[in-house]
N, C-alpha and C positions, 0 to 999 in steps of 0.2 A: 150532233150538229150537222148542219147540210148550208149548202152555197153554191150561188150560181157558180158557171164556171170561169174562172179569168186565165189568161194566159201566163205562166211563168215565165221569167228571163232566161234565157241562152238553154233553152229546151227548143227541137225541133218543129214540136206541132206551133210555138209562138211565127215560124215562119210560112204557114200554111197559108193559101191566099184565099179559103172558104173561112168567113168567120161566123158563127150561128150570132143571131141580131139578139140584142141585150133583152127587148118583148118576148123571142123564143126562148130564151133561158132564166125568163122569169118565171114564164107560164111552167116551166118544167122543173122548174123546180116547185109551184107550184103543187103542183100534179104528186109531183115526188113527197113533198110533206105531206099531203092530205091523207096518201095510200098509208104512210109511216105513222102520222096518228092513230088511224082506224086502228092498224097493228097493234100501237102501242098499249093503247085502250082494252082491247082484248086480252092482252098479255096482262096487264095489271090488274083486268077484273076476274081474271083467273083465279090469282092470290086471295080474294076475299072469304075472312074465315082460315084460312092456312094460318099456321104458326109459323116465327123466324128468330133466329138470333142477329140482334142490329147493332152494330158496332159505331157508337158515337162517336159526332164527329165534333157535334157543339151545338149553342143554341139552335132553333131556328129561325129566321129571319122573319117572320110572323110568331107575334106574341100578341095575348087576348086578357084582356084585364090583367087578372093578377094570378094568373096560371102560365109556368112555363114550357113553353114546346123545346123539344129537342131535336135533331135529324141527325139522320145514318145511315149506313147501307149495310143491306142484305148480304148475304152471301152470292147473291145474283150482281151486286153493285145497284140494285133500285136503290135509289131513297127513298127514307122512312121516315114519317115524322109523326112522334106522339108528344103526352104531356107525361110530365111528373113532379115531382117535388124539387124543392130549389138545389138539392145535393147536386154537386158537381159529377156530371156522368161520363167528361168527355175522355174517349180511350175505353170507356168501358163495354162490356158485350150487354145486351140487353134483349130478355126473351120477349118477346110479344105475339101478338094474333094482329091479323088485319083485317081492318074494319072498314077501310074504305079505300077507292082506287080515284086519283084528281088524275088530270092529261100527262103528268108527266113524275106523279109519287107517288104516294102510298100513305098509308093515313092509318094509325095502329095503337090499342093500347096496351099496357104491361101486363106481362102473365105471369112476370115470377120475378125473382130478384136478382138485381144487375150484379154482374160478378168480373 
């Protein structure tokens, strides 16, 4: 997560008499997400094809007919989201491969059995 900057209370720099205009520190933070996408983007299309163990967290928040997804994270902290069958997986480890990289997870199917 990233945010413009605001001043906190009874912190020094709050009494500074230069304050950067709300425009400069939108653009900049701007500037600042867009270089952190690129990044991120990279880093996740690295993973495609790599195996992982993903430690469930519970469903996922997108569900597709009548197939359930689940999400987790990596040993990295990515999230991971595949499908499986309706068994309860949550707390469990789970091997998989990854199949696909979205702007900010991971997209994977099961390679072996959750344990």
């Amino acid at each position: 997560f990233s945010f413009k900057y605001s001043d906190r209370p009874g912190v020094r720099a709050e009494r500074l008499p230069f304050k950067v205009p709300e425009e400069e520190k939108a653009e900049r933070l701007r500037i600042f997400q867009e270089a952190q996408n690129i990044i991120t983007a990279a880093e996740l299309s690295a993973l495609l094809g790599s195996e992982a163990e993903v430690l469930v967290e519970g469903q996922s928040k997108k569900q597709e007919h009548d197939t359930i997804f689940w999400t987790g994270r990596d040993g990295g902290g990515r999230v991971v989201n595949f499908s499986a069958s309706t068994e309860n997986l949550i707390g469990r480890m789970v091997p998989v491969r990854i199949i696909a990289a979205k702007k900010h997870s991971l997209v994977a199917e099961i390679r072996g059995t959750p344990w």
